[in-house]
Phi, psi and omega in degrees: 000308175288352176297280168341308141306293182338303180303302183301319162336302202272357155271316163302337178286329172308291207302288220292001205250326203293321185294329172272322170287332158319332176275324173294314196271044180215299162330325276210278192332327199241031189211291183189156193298160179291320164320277189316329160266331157312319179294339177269308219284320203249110196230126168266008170312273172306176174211114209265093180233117197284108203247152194285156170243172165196164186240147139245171211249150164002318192269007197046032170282164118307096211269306217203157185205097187327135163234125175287204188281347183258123182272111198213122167295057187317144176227153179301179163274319181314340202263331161300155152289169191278322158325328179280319178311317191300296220287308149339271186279022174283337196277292203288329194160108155263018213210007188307351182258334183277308216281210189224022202138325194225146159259102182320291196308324142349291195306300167315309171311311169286331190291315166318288190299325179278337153297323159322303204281356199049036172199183183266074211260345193222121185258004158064036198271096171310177193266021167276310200274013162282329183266329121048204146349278178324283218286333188271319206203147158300153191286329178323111190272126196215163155309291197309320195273339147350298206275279202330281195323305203302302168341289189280346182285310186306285170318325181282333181283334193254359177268325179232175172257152155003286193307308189307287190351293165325300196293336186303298185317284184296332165318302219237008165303157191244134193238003207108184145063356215075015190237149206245104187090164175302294154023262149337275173343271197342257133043255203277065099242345170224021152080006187206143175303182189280329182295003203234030190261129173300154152359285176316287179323306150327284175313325194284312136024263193289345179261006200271295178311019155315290208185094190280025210207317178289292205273356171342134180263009149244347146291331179208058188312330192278307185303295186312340161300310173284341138316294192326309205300296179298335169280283197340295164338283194319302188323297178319335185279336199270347184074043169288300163265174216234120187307313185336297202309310192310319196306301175299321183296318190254045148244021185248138172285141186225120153232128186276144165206117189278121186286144192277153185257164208257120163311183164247130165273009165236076180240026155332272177321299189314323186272296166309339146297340212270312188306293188303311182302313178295354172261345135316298144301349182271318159296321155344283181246022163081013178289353171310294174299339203267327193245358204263326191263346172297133167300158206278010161283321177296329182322304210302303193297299180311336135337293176312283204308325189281339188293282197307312167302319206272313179281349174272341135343294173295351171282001200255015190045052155304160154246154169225120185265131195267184133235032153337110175273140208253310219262307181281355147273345148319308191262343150305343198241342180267297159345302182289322181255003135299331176286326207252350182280315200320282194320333179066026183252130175256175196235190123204134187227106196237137179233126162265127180251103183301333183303304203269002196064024205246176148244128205266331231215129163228144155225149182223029156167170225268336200224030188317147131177178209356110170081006190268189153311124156241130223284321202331332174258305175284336206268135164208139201199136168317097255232353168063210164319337255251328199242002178284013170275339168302315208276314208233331194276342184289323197286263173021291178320274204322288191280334207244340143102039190229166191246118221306329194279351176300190170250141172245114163303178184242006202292187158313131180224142163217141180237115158062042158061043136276098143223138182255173200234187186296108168334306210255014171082345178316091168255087203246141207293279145218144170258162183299141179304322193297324180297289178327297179331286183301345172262353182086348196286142198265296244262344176262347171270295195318331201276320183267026161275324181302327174272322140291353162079162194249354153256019164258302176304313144316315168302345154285301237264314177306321208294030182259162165256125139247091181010279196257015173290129146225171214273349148302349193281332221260076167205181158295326167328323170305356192279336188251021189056039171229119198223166218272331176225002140105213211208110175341194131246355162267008137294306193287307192321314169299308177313299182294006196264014147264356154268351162250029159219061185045020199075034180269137216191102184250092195313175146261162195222138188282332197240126178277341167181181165257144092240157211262203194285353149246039186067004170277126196299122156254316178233132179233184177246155189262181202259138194239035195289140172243127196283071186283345160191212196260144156330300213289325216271359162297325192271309182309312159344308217270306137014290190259009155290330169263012157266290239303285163006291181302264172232020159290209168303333187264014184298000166274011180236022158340295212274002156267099204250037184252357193284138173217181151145168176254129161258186175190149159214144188261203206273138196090351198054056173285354208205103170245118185258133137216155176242150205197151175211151180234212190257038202203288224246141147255139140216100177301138175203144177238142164214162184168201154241147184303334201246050169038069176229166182308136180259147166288124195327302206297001173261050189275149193259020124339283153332288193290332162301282170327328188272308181287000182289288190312353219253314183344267238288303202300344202245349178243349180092177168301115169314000000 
């Protein structure tokens, strides 16, 4: 009886298909060909197939490796063997060369077997409608995404050619584990690429996208033997292999071991390329003006969408070319977190090489890892003294056209019921600006900030990037680094890096280009330099950044003698800073606690600085 149904079935469908294609192709005649209403309906152009990305560090290694939820290592089709190539369509489509897409005779064949069986057990699928599938649609088997695959097949055949089809296919078959293509396969179960694999080892492979859950080659090693065994056959019939060759193969031992994926060892750095990348493309393709000029419900949206551009880049097997220095971020990251676990304290530690502008080195915290806060970025923490040579002596120099050697007092100052007093109570009628500066007085940063005006003094202070500045910041209390949500450390870091570029200001940056899955460049950053003051009033900077060194707050670094830099806290010392620079390296570090609370003097990041300097040198050589 079910046989019987079955027949009739497959006879109302002939009839019902013949009337309908008749009807079609008579519609079709009077109106444009069929390829051409598939080509407006159905559009293959893109092939949305989602590929790992990567970053590498200056040297062109390989640091990191972007994954979506599929993991997969696109490869050319030249980059498979012909064998691997073989062995597919000896199984899969042996006619894979002849047809257009569809195997008619297939079809009846399966139509047959599936009326026998009363379901849909056999799908007559060429290897155009399996890529297909992968790329277009879920494996659930029904009529309707049937008739769609036949389509889309039809259509993937008059847009590629064969081959790409081919390389589309094996790119995007499923092996298990989450892992997507041969490639891969290879890769993560025997650990070496697919060119480098034997007969066996292929065949053995190739049989597991059968059913990746039946042939697992560590769950059920005999059924995949027992594929192997039957592609090895197929082959031998189409005369891919040589019966000898079938022999030998299936007396070689294939031992499978699923390579474990490589933690990423840095990702300190890494989580800050991914964070910068999306800001890179955003500079790019104008969502910065875009979103710069939107009202803030549009902000929100716009946001998204760029949220949304930036994973699908990374899904396209992009590269992201770093400057990472690989050997001085091992001793930045090992160092900071062994100084800061002792101590029972958290960091963030940023290093810039002003020569190239770039940033080699991040650390972000005592325990960092992958996705977690990352302080190096994510952290906005008061910034204390750390930023009055940005807010107030520089702008100070510039407009008033004065000289560190001019005099300041140090006494009581108050502006509008602010007045604050010296950390060490030091009230001496007056000293040199350069002496103020190296000494830290608050009551003397107030007074020439007061005197440069405080939209004067900010208007210097934007041509930095902050985030988190807002126009409640724009008050005095800033003269001392109290602002309402406070400053990175890869901000402040960038910001000192214009005293060793003539008052000039380029951010520095980790990532040096893009490029996409054929080595063709997508993004570089363009050059944003600002011009933050004169030479003249950079060099007295820098001039009273080395008393600081010498013998201000910072006088424990005397005996460097290339060294400049500031230090800073904020109140209670909840926030300890200092950035510093020689004529190669800026380097910044914030220490603290996640949860604001006062650090024990001896835990300054002053220290943890002095410490980590001399090291700079041991991993990268002399500037």
């Amino acid at each position: 009886m079910r046989k019987l149904l079955g027949l009739l079935w497959i006879l109302l469908f002939i009839i019902g298909g013949t009337i309908f294609s008749w009807l079609f192709a008579k519609e079709m005649n009077s109106t444009q060909a069929l390829s051409s209403f598939l080509e407006e309906q159905i559009d293959v152009s893109g092939v949305p197939i989602a590929q790992n990305s990567y970053v590498i560090d200056r040297k062109g290694a390989q640091i990191a490796e972007f994954q979506s939820g599929e993991n997969r290592r696109y490869v050319s089709l030249s980059h498979f063997s012909e064998r691997a190539r073989a062995a597919f369509i000896a199984t899969e489509d042996q006619k894979y060369y002849e047809h257009q897409g569809v195997d008619p005779l297939g079809v009846v064949r399966a139509l047959i077997s599936n009326a026998g069986s009363g379901g849909i057990e056999e799908g007559a699928s060429t290897i155009t409608q399996q890529a297909t599938r992968n790329i277009y649609f879920n494996h659930q088997q029904t009529y309707e995404r049937k008739v769609a695959e036949v389509l889309f097949a039809y259509q993937l055949e008059q847009t590629y050619t064969k081959n790409e089809i081919l390389e589309m296919y094996m790119n995007t078959i499923y092996f298990g584990e989450g892992i997507y293509g041969f490639e891969t396969a290879s890769l993560s179960y025997f650990g070496k690429p697919s060119s480098d694999l034997s007969l066996a080892q292929t065949a053995f492979l190739a049989a597991i996208p059968a059913n990746p859950s039946y042939y697992h080659p560590m769950a059920h090693p005999d059924h995949t033997r027992e594929r192997q065994q039957w592609i090895l056959d197929k082959m031998e019939e189409t005369g891919a292999v040589t019966a000898e060759e079938n022999s030998r193969a299936i007396q070689d031992t294939v031992s499978v071991e699923l390579q474990k994926t490589k933690a990423n060892p840095y990702p300190d750095y890494t989580d800050y390329v991914k964070h910068e990348f999306r800001q890179l493309v955003a500079q790019n393709e104008g969502w910065t003006e875009r979103i710069s000029q939107a009202s803030e419900s549009e902000k929100e949206a716009l946001s998204a969408e760029l949220n949304t551009r930036t994973e699908q880049l990374l899904q396209s097997g992009i590269t992201i070319h770093t400057a990472m220095d690989s050997e001085l971020q091992t001793m930045l990251t090992e160092k900071s977190r062994s100084y800061w676990q002792q101590r029972g304290i958290e960091g963030a530690a940023v290093i810039a090489d002003h020569q190239a502008n770039a940033i080699t080195a991040i650390s972000s915290g005592a325990d960092y890892r992958e996705y977690e806060f990352n302080r190096a970025f994510q952290a906005y923490r008061q910034p204390g003294s750390v930023w009055k040579p940005l807010l107030v002596y520089g702008p100070y120099l510039e407009e008033k056209e004065h000289s560190i050697s001019d005099l300041v007092s140090t006494k009581k100052y108050c502006v509008d019921s602010y007045c604050p007093a010296n950390e060490s109570g030091t009230a001496k009628d007056r000293v040199t600006i350069e002496h103020a500066l190296a000494f830290s007085y608050n009551t003397s940063a107030l007074r020439l900030m007061h005197q440069t005006g405080l939209e004067s003094s900010f208007h210097y202070l934007e041509k930095f990037e902050w985030k988190k500045l807002t126009p409640e910041d724009r008050q005095y209390a800033a003269a001392l680094g109290g602002i309402e949500q406070g400053v990175s450390p890869v901000e402040l870091t960038s910001a000192y890096t214009v005293f060793s570029s003539g008052g000039t200001y380029d951010p520095p940056r980790a990532i040096t280009s893009v490029t996409d899955a054929d080595g063709e460049i997508l993004f570089e950053w363009e050059t944003q330099e600002t011009i933050v003051w004169s030479p003249e009033t950079n060099d007295q900077m820098r001039e009273a950044l080395r008393t600081t060194a010498v013998s201000g707050t910072a006088s424990t670094l005397k005996d460097f003698e290339d060294v400049s830099g500031k230090t800073g806290t904020s109140n209670n010392t909840k926030d300890s800073w200092f950035a510093g620079y020689d004529s190669r390296y800026t380097m910044g570090v914030w220490q603290g606690y996640d949860d604001p609370r006062p650090l024990n003097p001896e835990d300054s990041a002053l220290s943890f600085w002095k410490t980590m300097y001399p090291l700079l040198y041991e991993k990268s050589g002399q500037p």
